[in-house]
C-alpha positions in Angstrom: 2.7 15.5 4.5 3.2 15.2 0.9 1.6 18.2 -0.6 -1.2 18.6 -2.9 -0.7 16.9 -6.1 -3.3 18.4 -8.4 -2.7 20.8 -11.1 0.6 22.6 -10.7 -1.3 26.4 -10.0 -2.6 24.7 -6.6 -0.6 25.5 -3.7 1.1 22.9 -1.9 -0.3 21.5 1.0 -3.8 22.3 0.5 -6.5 19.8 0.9 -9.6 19.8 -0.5 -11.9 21.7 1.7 -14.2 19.0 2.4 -11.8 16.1 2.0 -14.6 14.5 0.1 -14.3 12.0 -2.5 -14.4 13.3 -6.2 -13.8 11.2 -9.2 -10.7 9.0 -9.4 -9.1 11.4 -12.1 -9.3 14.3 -9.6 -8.0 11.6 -6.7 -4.3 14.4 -6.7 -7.1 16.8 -4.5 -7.5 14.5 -1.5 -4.1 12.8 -1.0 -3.0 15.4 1.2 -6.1 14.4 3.4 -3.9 11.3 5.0 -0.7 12.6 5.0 1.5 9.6 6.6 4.2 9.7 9.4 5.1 6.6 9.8 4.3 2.9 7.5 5.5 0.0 6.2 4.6 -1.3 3.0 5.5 -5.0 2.4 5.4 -6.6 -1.4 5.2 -9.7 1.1 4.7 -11.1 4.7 6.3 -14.1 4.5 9.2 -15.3 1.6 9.3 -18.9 0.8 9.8 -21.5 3.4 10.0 -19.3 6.0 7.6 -17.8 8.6 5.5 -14.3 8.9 7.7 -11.1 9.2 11.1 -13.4 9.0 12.5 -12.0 5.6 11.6 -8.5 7.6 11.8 -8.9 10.9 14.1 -5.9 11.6 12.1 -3.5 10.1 9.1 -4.6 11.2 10.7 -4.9 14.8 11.8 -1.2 14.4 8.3 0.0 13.4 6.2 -1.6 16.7 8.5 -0.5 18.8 7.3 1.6 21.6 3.9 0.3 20.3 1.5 -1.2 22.8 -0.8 -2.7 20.5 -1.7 -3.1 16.9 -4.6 -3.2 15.3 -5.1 -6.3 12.7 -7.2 -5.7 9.4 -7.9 -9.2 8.2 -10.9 -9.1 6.0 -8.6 -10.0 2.7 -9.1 -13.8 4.1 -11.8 -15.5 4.7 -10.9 -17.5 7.9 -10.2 -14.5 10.2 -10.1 -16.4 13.4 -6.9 -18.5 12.0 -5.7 -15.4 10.5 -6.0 -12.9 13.2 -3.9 -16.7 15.2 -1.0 -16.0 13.1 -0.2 -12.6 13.1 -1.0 -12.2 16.6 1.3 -14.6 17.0 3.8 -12.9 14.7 3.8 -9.7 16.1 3.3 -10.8 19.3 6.4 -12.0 19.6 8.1 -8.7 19.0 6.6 -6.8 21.7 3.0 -4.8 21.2 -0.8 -6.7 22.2 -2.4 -7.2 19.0 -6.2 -6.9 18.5 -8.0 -7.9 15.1 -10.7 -5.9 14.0 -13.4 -8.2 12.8 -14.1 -9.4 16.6 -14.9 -5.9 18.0 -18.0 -4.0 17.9 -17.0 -0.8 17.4 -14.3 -1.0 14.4 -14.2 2.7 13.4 -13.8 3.6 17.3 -11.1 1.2 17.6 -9.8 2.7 15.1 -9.4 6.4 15.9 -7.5 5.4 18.9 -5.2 3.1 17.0 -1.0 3.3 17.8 -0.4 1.1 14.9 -2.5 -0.8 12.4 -1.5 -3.8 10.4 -3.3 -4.6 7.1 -2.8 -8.2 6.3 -2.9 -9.7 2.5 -5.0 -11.9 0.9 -7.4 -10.9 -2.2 -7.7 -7.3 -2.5 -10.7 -7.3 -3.8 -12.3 -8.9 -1.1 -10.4 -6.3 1.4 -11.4 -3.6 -0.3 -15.3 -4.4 -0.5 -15.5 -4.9 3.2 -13.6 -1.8 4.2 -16.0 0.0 2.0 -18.9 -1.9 3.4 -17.9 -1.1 7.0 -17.1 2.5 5.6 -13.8 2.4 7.4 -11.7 4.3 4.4 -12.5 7.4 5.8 -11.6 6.4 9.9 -8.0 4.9 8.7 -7.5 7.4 7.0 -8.2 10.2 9.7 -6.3 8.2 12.0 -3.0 8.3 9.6 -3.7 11.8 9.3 -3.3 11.9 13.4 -0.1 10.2 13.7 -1.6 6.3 13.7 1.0 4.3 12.2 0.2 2.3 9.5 1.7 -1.2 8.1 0.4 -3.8 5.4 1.4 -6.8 3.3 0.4 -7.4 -0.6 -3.4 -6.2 -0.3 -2.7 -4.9 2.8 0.3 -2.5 0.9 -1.1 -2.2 -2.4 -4.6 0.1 -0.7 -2.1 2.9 0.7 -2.2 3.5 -2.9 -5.1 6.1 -4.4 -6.8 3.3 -6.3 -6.8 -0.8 -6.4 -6.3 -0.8 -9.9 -2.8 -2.2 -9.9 -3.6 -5.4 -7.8 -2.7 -8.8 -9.3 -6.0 -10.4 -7.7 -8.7 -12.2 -9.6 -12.0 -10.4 -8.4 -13.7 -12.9 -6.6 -16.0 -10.3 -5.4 -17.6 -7.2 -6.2 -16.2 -3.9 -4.3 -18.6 -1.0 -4.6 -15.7 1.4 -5.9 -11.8 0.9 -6.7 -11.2 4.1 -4.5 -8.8 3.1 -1.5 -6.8 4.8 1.0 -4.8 7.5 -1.1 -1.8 7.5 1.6 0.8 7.8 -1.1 0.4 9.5 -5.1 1.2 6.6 -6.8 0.1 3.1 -7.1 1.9 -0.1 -5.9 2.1 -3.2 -7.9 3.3 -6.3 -5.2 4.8 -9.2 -5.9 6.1 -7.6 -9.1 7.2 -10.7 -11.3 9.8 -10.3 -14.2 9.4 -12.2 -17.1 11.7 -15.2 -17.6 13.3 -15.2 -20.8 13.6 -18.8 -21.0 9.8 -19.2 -21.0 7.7 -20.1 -23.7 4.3 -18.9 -21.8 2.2 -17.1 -24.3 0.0 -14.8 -21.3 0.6 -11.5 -20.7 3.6 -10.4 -18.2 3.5 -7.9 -15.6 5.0 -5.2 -17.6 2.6 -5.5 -20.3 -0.4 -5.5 -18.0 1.2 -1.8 -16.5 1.2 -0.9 -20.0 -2.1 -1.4 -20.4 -2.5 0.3 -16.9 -0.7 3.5 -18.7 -3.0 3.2 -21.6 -5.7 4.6 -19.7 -4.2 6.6 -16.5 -0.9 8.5 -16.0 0.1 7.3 -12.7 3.8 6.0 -11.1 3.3 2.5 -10.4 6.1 1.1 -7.9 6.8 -2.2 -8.3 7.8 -4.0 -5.1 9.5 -7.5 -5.8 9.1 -10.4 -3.4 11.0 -9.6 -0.4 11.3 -6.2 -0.1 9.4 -3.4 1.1 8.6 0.5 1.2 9.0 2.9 4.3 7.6 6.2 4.9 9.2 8.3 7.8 9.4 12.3 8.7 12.6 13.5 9.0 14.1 17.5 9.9 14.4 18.2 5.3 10.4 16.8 5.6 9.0 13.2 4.2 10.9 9.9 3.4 10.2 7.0 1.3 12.6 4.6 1.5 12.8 1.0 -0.4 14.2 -1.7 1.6 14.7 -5.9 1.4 16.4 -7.7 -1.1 14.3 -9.3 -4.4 14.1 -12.8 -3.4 14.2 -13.9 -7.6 17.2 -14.5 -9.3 16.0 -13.2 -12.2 15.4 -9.6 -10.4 18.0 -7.3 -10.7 17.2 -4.8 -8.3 14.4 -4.4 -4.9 11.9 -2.4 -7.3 11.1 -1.4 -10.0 9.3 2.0 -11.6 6.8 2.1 -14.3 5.5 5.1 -16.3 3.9 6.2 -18.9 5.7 6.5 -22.1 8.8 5.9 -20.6 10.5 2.8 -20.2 10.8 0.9 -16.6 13.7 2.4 -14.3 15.2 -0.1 -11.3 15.1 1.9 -8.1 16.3 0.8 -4.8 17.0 2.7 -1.6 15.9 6.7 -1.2 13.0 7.6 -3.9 11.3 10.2 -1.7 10.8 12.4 -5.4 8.3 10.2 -5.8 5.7 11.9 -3.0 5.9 14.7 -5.5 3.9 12.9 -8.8 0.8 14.2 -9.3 -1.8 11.1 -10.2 -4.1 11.6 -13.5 -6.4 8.3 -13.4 -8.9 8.2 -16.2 -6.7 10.5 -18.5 -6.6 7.9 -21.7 -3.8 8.2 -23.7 -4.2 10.1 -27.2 
């Protein structure tokens, strides 16, 4: 869907011919091995006092419908029983069955016939090590690639990015690679949190931490505030990537947010489709 993004002689649209998995710096050779017709990427599933989905529910409402089931990812919590309770519940309530992985047998199967999957937040590091252990990277993404649609929250958001690298999670456990799903050419950073001028905290801010981010790989990162959300669709002039919500802060000036490197951070809200077109470098240090 969103062409190759490797070196600008490469013809777009190709895939790498065995959609294999090279080193993170060459990621821009396998995007095009999950192109996406359908997701919803939220910064968050729920806003502050008030329940799952409510802050989205119209979009969300829009994206299961005609959807008999979804499949539930929950492994970025550790209670999945209670977890697997509340979104079921969630989504439920707006129409399609809802099934959570971690109780079937067969997850990649389950997968490959998916409608829809939701990818639920929590530590990302902890998602990501169980996807990898279950070696279900390469099944999602195959099932995106057929037409599967695909929705997450926070960690569930931030792995439709090519790497985890921009997560705000402590790493609480050891995943056996960064590598995620590589649905879009640029990373996500959820939950993107301005600095408050008024404060006298002395730690590092979100910005700074992209910086450093940029310091070591030349790579869009979209910063999605609390409360709003990004949307991939097809439409007749090809893909669409569309930022939606409103920042929940009062210190936010706009949904989102763009970071890269060298230049200074650009407010974005509404159509930023261009963006399908950056071509990732990871592991490209800055001279």
């Amino acid at each position: 869907m969103y062409g190759t993004r490797g070196g600008a002689d490469e013809p777009r649209g190709a895939c790498a011919a065995s959609c294999g998995r090279p080193p993170l710096r060459e990621v821009a050779a396998w995007i095009d091995c999950a192109p996406v017709t359908r997701a919803l990427l939220l910064s968050n599933s729920a806003n502050h006092d008030s329940g799952l989905f409510e802050h989205a529910r119209d979009a969300v409402a829009a994206f299961v419908e005609g959807v008999r089931e979804v499949l539930f990812v929950p492994w970025a919590l550790a209670d999945h029983e209670e977890y697997a309770a509340r979104v079921g519940a969630a989504l439920g309530a707006l129409g399609p069955r809802v099934r959570s992985l971690h109780a079937l047998a067969e997850p990649a199967a389950a997968i490959r016939d998916a409608e829809a999957l939701y990818v639920g937040g929590g530590n990302t590091f902890r998602l990501v090590r169980t996807l990898h252990r279950l070696a279900l990277l390469d099944p999602i993404r195959a099932a995106v690639a057929r037409g599967t649609r695909y929705s997450g929250a926070s960690a569930g958001s931030l792995i439709a990015s090519p790497t985890m690298r921009t997560t705000n999670d402590m790493p609480i456990v050891q995943p056996p690679s960064f590598e995620t799903l590589g649905l879009l050419p640029f990373q996500l950073n959820c939950h993107y949190l301005d600095a408050d001028p008024s404060s006298t905290h002395a730690g590092e801010t979100r910005e700074l931490r992209l910086r450093e981010f940029h310091e070591e790989n030349d790579v869009p990162v979209l910063g999605l505030r609390e409360g709003t959300w990004l949307e991939l669709s097809e439409s007749p002039r090809g893909a669409v990537a569309t930022i939606g919500g409103a920042a929940v802060s009062p210190l936010a000036p706009g949904p989102a947010i763009l970071h890269r490197r060298g230049q200074e951070p650009v407010e974005l809200a509404g159509d930023v489709s261009w963006l399908l077109d950056a071509h990732p470098r990871f592991d490209a240090p800055r001279t």
